[in-house]
Backbone as CSV, one residue per row, in Angstrom:
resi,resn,N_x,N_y,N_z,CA_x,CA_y,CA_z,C_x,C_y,C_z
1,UNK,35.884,164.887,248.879,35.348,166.200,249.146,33.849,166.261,248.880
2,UNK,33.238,165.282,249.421,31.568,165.103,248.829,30.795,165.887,250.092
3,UNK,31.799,166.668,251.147,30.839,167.132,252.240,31.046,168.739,252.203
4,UNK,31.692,169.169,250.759,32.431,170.622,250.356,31.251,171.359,249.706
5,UNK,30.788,172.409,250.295,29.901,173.097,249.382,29.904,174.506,249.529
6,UNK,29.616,175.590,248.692,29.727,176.607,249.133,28.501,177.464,248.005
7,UNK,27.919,178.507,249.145,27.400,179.336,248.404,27.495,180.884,249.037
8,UNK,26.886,181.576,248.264,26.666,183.003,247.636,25.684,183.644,248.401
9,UNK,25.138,184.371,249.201,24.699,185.128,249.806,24.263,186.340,249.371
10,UNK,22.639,186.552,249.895,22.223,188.087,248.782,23.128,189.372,249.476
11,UNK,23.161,188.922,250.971,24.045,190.516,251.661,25.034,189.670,252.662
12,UNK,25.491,188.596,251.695,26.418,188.151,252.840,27.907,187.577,252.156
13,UNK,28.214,187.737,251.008,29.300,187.301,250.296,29.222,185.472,250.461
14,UNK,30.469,184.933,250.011,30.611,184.060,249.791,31.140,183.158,251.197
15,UNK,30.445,181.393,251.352,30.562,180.753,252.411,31.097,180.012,251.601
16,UNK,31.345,178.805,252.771,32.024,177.230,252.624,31.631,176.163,254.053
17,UNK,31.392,175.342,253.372,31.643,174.188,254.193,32.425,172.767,253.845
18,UNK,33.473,172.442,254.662,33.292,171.512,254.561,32.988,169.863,255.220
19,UNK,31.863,169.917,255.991,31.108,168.988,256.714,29.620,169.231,256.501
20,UNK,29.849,169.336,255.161,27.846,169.099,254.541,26.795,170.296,255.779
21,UNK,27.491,171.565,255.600,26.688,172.110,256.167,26.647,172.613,257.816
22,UNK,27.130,171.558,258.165,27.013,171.673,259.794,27.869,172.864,260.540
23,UNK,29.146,173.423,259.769,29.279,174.550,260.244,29.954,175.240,258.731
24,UNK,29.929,176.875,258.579,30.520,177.315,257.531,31.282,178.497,257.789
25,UNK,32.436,178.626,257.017,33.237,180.059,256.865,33.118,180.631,256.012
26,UNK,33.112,181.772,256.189,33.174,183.219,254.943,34.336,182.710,254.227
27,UNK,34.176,183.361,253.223,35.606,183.032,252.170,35.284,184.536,251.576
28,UNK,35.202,185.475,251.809,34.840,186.656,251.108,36.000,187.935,251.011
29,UNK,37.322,187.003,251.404,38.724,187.667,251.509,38.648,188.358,250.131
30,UNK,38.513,189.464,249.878,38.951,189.893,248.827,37.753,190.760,247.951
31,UNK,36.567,190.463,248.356,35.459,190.468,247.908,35.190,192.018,248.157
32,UNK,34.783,192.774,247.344,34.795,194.345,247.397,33.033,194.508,247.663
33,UNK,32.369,193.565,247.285,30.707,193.666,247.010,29.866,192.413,248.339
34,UNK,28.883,192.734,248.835,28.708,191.795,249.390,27.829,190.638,248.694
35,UNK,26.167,191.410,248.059,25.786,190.466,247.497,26.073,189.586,246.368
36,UNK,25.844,188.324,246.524,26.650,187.489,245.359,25.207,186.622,244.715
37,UNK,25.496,186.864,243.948,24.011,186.319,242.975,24.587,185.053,242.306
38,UNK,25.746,184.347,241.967,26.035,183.248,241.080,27.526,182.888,241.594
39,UNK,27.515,181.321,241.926,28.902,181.240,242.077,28.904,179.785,241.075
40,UNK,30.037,179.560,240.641,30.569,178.194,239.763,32.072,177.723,240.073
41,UNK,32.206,176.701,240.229,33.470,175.681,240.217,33.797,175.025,239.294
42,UNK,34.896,175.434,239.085,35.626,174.927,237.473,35.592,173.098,237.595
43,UNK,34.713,172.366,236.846,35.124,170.933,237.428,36.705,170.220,237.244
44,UNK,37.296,170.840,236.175,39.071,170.586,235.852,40.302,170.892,237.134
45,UNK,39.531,171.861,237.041,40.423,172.172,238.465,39.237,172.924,239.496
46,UNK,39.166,172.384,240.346,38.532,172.920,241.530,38.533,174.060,242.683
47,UNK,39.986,174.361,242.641,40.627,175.187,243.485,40.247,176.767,242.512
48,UNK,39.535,176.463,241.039,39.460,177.444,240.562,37.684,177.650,240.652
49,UNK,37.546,179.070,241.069,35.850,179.287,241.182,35.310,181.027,240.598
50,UNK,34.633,180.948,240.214,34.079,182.382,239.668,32.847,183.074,240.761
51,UNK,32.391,183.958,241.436,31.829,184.248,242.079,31.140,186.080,241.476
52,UNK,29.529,185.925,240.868,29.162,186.908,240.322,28.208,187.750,241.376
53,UNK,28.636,189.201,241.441,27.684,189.698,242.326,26.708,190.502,241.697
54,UNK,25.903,190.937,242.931,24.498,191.560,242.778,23.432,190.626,242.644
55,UNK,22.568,190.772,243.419,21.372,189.416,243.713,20.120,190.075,242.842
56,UNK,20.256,189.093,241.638,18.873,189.179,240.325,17.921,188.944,240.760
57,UNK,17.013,188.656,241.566,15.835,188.378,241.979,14.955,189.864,242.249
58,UNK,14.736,190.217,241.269,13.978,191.912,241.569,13.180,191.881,242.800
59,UNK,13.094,192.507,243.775,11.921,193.278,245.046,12.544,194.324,244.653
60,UNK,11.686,195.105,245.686,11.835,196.548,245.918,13.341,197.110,246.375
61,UNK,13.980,195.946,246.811,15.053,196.146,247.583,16.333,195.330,247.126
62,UNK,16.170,194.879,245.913,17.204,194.018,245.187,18.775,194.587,245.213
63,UNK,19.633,193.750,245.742,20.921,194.720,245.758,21.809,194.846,244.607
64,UNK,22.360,195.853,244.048,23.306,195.348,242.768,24.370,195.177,243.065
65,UNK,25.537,194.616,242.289,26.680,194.669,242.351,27.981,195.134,241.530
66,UNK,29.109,194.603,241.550,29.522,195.429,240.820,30.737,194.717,240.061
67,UNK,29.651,193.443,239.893,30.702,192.398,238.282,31.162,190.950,239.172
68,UNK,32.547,190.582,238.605,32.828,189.339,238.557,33.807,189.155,239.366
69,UNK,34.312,187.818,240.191,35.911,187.698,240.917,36.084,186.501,240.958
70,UNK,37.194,186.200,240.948,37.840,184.713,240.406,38.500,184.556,241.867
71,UNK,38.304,183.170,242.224,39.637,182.828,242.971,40.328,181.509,242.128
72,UNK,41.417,181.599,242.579,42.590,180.391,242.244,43.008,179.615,243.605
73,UNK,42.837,179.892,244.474,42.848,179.164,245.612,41.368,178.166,246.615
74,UNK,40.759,177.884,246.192,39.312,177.229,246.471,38.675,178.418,247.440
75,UNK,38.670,179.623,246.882,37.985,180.558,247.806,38.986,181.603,249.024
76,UNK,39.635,181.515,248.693,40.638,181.652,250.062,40.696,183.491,249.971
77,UNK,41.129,183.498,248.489,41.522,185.097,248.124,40.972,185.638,246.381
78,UNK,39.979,185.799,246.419,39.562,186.539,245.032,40.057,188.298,244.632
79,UNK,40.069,187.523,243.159,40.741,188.667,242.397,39.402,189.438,241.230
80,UNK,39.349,190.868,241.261,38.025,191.185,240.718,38.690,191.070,238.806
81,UNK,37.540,190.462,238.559,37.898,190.475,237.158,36.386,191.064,235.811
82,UNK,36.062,192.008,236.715,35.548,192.748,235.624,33.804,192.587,235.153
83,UNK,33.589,193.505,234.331,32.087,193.580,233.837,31.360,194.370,235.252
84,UNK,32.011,195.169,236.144,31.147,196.224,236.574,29.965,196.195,236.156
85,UNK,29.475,196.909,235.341,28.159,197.461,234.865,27.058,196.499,234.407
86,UNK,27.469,195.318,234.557,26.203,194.064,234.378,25.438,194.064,235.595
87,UNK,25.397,195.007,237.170,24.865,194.611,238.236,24.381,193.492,239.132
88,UNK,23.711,192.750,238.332,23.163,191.615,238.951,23.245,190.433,238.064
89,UNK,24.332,189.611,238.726,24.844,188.401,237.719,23.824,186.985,238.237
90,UNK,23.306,186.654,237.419,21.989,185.849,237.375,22.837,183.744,237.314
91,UNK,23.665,183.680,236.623,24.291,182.930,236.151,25.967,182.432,236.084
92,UNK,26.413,181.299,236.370,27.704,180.934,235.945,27.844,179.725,235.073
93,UNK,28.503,179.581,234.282,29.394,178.410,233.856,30.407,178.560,233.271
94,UNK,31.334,177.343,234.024,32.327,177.264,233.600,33.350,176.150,232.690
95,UNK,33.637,176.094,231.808,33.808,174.994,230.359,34.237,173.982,232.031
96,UNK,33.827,172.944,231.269,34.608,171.446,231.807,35.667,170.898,231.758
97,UNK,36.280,171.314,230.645,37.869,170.788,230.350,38.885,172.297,230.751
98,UNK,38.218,173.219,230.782,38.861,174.324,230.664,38.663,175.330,231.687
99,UNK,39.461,176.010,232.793,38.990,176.712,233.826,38.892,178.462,233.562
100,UNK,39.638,178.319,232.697,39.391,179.966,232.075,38.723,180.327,231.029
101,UNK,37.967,179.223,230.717,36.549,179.199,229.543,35.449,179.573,230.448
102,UNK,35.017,180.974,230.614,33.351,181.218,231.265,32.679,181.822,230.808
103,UNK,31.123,181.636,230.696,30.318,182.323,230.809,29.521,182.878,231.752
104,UNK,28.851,184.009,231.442,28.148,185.101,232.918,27.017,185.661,232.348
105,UNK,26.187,184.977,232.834,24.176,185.126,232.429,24.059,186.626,233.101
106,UNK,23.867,187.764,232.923,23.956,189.061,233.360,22.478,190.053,232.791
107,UNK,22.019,190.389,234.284,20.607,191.177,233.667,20.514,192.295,233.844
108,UNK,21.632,192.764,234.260,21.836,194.742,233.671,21.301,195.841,234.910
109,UNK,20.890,196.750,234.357,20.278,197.516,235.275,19.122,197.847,235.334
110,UNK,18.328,196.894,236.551,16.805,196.871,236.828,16.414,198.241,237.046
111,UNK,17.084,199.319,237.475,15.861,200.308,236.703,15.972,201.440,236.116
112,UNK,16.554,200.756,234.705,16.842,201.456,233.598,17.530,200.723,232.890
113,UNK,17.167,201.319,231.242,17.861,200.459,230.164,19.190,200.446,230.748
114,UNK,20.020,199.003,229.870,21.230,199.162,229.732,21.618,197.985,228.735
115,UNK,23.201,198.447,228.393,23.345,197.567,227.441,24.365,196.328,227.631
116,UNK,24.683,196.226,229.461,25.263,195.161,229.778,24.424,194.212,230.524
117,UNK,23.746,193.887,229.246,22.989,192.792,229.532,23.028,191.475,228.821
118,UNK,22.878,190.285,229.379,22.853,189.241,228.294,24.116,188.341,228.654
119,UNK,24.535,187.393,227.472,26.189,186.406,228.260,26.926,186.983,227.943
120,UNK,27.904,186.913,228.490,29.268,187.065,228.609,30.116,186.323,228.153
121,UNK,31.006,186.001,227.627,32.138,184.648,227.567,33.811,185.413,227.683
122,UNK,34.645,184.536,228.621,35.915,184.841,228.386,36.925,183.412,228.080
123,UNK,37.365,183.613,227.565,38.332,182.569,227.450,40.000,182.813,228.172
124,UNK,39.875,183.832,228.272,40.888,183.585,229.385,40.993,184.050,231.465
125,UNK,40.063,183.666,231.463,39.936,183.558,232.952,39.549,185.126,233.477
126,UNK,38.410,185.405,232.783,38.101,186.927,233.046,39.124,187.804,232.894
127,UNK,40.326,187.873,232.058,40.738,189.148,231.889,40.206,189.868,230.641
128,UNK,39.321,189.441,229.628,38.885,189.461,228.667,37.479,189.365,228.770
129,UNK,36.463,190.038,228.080,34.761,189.564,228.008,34.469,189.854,226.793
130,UNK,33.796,189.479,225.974,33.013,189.575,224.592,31.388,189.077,224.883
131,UNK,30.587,190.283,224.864,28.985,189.742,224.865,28.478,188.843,223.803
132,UNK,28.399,187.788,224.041,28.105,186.839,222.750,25.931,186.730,222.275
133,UNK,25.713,187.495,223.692,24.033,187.666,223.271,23.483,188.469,224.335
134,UNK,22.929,189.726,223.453,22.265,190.452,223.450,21.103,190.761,222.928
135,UNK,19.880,190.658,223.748,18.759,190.977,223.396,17.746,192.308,223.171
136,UNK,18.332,193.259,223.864,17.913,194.665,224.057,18.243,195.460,225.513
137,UNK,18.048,196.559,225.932,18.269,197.105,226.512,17.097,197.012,228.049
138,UNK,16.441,196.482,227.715,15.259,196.173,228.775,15.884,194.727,229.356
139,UNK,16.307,193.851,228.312,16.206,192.269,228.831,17.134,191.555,229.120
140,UNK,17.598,190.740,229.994,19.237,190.644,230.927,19.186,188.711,230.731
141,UNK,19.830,187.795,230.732,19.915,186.829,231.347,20.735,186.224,231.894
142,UNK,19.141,185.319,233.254,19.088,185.276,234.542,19.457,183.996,234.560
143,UNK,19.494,182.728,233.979,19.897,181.231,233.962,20.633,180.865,232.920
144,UNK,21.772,179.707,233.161,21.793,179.265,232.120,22.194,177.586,232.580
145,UNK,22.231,176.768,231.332,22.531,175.482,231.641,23.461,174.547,230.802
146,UNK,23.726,173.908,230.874,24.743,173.008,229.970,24.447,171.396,229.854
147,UNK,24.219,170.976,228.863,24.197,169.967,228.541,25.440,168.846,228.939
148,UNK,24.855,167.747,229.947,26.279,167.043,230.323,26.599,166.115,229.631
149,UNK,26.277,165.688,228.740,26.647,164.832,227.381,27.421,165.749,226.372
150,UNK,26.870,166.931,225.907,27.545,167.398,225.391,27.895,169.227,225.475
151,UNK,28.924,169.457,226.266,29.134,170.684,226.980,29.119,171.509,225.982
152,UNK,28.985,171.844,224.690,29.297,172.834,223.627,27.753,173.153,223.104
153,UNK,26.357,172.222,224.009,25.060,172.629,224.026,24.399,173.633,225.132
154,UNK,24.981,174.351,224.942,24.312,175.622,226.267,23.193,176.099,225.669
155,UNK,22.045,176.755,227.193,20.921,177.065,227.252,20.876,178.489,227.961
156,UNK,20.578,179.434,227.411,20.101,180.908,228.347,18.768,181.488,228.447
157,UNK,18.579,181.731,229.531,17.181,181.967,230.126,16.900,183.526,229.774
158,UNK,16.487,184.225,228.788,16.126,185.759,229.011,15.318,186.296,229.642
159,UNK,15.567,187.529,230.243,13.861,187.964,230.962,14.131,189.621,231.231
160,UNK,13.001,189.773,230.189,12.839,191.519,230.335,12.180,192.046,231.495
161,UNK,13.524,192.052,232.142,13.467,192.665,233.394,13.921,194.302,233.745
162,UNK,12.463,194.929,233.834,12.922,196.550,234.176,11.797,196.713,235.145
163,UNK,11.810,197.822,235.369,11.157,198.399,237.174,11.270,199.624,237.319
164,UNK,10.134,200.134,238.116,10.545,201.308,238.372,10.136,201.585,239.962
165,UNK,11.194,202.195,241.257,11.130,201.335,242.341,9.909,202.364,242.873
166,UNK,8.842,203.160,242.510,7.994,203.671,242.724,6.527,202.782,242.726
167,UNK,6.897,201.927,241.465,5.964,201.183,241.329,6.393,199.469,241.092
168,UNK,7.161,198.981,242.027,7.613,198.016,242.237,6.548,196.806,242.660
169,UNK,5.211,197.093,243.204,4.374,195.972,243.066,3.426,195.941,242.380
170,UNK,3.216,197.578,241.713,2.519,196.849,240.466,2.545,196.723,239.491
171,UNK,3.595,196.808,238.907,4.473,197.219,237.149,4.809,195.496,236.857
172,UNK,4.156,194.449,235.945,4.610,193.385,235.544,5.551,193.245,235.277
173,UNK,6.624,192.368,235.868,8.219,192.104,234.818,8.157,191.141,234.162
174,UNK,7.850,191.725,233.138,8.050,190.659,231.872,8.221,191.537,230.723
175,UNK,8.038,190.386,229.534,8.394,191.522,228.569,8.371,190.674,227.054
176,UNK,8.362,190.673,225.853,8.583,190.233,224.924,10.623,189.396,224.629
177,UNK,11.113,189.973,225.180,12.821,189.868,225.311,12.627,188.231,225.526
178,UNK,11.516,188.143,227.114,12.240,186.947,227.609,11.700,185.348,227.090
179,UNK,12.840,185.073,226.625,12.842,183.366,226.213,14.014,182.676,226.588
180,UNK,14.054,181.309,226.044,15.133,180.251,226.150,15.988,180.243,224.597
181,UNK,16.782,180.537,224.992,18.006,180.352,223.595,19.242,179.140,223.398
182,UNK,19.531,178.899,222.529,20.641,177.867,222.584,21.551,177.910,221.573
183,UNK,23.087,177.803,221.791,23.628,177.981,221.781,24.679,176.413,221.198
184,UNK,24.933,175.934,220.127,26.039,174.828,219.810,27.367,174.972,219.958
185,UNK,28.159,176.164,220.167,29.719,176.005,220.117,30.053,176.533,221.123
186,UNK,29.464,176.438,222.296,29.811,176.544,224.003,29.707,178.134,224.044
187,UNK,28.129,178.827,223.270,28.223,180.115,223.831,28.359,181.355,223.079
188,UNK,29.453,180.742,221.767,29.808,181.704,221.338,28.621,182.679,220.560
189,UNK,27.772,182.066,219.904,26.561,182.452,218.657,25.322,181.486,219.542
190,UNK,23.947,181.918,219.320,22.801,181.734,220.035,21.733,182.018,218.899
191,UNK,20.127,181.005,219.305,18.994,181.267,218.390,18.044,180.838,219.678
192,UNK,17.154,181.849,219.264,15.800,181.867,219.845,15.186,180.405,219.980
């Protein structure tokens, strides 16, 4: 399956290919939101994938969304599993040995505080979420990464991201919030 790829679309839900591109299908059966800001594939099992909407990339015209959806079938039929109010999901990972171990890099609501911002973790396949880092109400995060030597070293990207869509080209997004954090026990606890 080295010619299988699929991505996420800012107003177009979720694709697939599998011939490296050359032609692709929607897989967005199920999908209540169109833009999709983060998708991940469980590497244990494959047929299992997480797909986060709302596209984080602030313009004037950034779309939100409205949380998280799992499929169990390699895309075929997703099931919504929650965190509404994070809007624009920046991030996925998903444990390596484990397909219902995830985290969800989430940057809230660009314009206005909020407090679903920051990771996410579930351990059981999104029916469950516990925010394991939170930085403030201005600052959301937009990346994260994993160490492939040792998966229980995760990395999250913060970024105090707020706006106001009046003054959308000239209001700086940035902010004191945003840094790189890390994380030793796959997520759970984090340091600057």
């Amino acid at each position: 399956q080295l010619d299988t790829f699929y991505f996420g679309a800012a107003g177009g839900g979720v694709w697939k290919t599998t011939d490296a591109g050359a032609t692709w299908q929607s897989k967005s059966s199920g999908l209540d939101d169109a833009a999709i800001g983060a998708i991940a594939i469980s590497a244990s099992n494959p047929k299992v994938i997480y797909a986060g909407s709302g596209h984080p990339e602030p313009r004037y015209d950034i779309q939100s969304g409205n949380g998280m959806y799992r499929s169990t079938d390699g895309g075929e039929h997703w099931q919504y599993v929650g965190l509404r109010d994070t809007k624009y999901i920046g991030d996925i990972l998903v444990d390596p040995n484990n397909p219902d171990v995830v985290l969800v890099g989430a940057l809230g609501h660009f314009f206005g505080p909020s407090p679903e911002r920051g990771v996410f973790r579930s351990t059981d396949g999104g029916k469950t979420w516990k925010k394991t880092l939170f930085v403030d109400e201005q600052t959301g995060v937009v990346d994260l990464a994993v160490d492939p030597a040792q998966p229980n070293n995760i990395y999250a990207a913060s970024w105090t991201a707020r706006n106001w869509p009046w003054l959308s080209y000239f209001t700086p997004i940035e902010g004191d919030g945003s840094a790189i954090w890390h994380s030793s026990d796959s997520g759970q606890t984090w340091t600057r």
